[in-house]
C-alpha positions in Angstrom: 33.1 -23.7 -25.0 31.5 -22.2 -28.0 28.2 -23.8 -27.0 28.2 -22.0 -23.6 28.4 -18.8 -25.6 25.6 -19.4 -28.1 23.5 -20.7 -25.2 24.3 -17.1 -22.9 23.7 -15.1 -26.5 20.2 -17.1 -27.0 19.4 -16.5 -23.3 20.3 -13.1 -23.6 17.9 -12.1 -26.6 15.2 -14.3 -25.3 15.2 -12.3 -22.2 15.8 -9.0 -24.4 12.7 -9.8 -26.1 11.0 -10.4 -23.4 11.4 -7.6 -21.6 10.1 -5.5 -24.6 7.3 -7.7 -24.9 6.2 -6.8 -21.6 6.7 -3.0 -21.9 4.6 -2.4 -25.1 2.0 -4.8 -23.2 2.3 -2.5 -20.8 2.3 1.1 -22.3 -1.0 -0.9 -24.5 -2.6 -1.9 -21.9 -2.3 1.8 -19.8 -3.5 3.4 -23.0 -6.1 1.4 -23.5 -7.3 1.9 -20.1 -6.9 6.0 -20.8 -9.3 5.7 -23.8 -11.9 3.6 -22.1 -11.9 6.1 -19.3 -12.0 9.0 -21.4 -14.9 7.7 -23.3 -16.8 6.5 -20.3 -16.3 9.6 -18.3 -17.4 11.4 -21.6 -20.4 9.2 -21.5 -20.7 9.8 -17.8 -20.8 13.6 -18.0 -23.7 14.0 -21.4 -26.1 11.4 -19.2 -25.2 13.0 -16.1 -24.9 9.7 -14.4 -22.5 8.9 -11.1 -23.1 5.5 -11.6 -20.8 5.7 -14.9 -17.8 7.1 -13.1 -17.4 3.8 -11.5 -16.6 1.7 -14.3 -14.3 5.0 -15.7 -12.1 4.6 -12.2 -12.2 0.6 -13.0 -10.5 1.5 -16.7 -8.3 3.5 -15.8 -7.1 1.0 -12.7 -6.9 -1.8 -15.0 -4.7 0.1 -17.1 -2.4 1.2 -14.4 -2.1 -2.2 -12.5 -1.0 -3.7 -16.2 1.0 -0.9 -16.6 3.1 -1.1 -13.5 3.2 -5.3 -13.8 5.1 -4.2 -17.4 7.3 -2.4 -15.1 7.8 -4.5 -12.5 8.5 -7.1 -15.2 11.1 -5.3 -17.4 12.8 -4.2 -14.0 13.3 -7.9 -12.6 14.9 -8.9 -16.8 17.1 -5.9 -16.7 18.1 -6.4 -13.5 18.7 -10.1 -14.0 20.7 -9.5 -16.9 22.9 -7.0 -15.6 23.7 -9.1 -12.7 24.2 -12.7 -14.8 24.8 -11.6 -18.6 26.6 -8.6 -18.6 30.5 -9.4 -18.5 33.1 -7.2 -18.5 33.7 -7.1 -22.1 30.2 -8.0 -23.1 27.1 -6.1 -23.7 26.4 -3.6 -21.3 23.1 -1.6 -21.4 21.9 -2.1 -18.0 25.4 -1.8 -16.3 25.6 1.7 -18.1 22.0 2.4 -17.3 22.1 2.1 -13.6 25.8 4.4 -13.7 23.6 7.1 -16.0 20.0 6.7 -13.5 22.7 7.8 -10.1 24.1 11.3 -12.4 22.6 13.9 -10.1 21.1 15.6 -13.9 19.3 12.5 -15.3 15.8 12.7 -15.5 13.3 10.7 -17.0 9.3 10.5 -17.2 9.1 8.1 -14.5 6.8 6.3 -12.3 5.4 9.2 -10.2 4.1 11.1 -13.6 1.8 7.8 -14.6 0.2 7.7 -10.9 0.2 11.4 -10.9 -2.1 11.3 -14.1 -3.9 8.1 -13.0 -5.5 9.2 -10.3 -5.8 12.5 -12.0 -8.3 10.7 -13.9 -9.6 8.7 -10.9 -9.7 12.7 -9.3 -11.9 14.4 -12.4 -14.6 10.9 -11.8 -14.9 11.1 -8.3 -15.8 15.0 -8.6 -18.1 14.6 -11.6 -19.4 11.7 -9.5 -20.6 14.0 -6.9 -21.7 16.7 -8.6 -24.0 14.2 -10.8 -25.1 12.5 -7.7 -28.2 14.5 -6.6 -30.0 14.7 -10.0 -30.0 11.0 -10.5 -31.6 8.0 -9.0 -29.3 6.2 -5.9 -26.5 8.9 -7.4 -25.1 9.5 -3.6 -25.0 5.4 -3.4 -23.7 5.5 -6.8 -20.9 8.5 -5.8 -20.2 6.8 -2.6 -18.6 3.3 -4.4 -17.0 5.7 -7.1 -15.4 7.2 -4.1 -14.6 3.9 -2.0 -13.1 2.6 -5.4 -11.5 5.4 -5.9 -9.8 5.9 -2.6 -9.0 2.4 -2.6 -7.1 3.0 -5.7 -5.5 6.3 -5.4 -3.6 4.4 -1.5 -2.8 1.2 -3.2 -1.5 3.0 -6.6 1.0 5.2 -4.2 1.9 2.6 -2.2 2.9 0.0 -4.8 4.6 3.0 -6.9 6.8 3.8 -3.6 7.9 -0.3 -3.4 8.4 -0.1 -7.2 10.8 2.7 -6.6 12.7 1.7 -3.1 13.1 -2.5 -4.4 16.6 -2.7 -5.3 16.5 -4.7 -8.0 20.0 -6.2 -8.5 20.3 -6.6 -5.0 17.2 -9.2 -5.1 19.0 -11.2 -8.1 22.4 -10.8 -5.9 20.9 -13.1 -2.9 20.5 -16.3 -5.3 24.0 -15.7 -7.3 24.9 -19.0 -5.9 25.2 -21.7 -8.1 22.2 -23.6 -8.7 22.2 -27.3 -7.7 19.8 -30.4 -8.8 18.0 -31.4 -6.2 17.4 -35.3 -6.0 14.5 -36.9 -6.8 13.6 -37.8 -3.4 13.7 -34.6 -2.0 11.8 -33.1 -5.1 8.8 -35.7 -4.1 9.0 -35.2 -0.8 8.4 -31.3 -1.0 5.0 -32.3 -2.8 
């Protein structure tokens, strides 16, 4: 039985690290995306140009969307690893985590402040867009695809933020707590 144990502790701090690895990739990739936006939107407003703010709305989409995969990542680990590693006298971070996230008083910087400031961002391009677009050559075209991107963005960053909030996490890992079987070879080929 002492195998079983080294091989739950080993999958345990695999998926530990994991899960960190994919938040700092995260968090690096959003603030790398909040840099290049800044310094195109910088670059954007001293050459007066609309057709800059496009690429800034790009940056600071890439950021987000990596940003909230990080998210989505470390939520399906810590969720997994609350329902299948934590026992009763084992670690328990996540179990604890989830009782602490339902106190009425806990509050975190969540979700909603990282699209709030996203399209923030996306907000300040689109206007400087507009307000650059008559001086420069095509600058309504130019304003116009800043705007489409940027609309585009600002629905789908809300929307996925409100599934990343309402997806029940633990209830997703609950629905395959069965044990897992071997399939035979036949029906392995056969599904090809």
């Amino acid at each position: 039985m002492p195998a079983f144990e080294d091989q739950e502790r080993t999958e345990y701090s695999s998926l530990m690290k994991r899960g960190n690895d994919a938040e700092r990739t995260g968090q690096l990739c959003w603030t790398a995306g909040g840099l290049t936006s800044a310094v195109l939107l910088s670059t954007g407003i001293a050459a007066r140009n609309p057709g800059l703010m496009i690429p800034a709305v790009f940056a600071i989409a890439v950021g987000f969307y990596a940003m909230l995969r990080g998210r989505q990542q470390v939520r399906w680990i810590g969720s997994y690893v609350e329902q299948f590693c934590e026992g009763s006298k084992g670690t328990q971070w996540f179990t604890r985590l989830r009782v602490l996230q339902s106190q009425p008083g806990f509050r975190t910087v969540g979700d909603w402040l990282t699209v709030s400031l996203a399209n923030a961002g996306v907000l300040l391009a689109l206007i400087l867009a507009w307000i650059y677009a008559g001086a420069a050559a095509r600058g309504d075209l130019m304003a116009g695809i800043a705007t489409a991107c940027g609309v585009l963005f600002g629905y789908h960053s809300i929307s996925e933020t409100i599934r990343l909030v309402q997806t029940d996490w633990g209830a997703m890992w609950r629905q395959t707590s069965g044990d897992l079987k071997e399939t035979s070879r036949e029906k392995r080929v056969a599904s090809w």
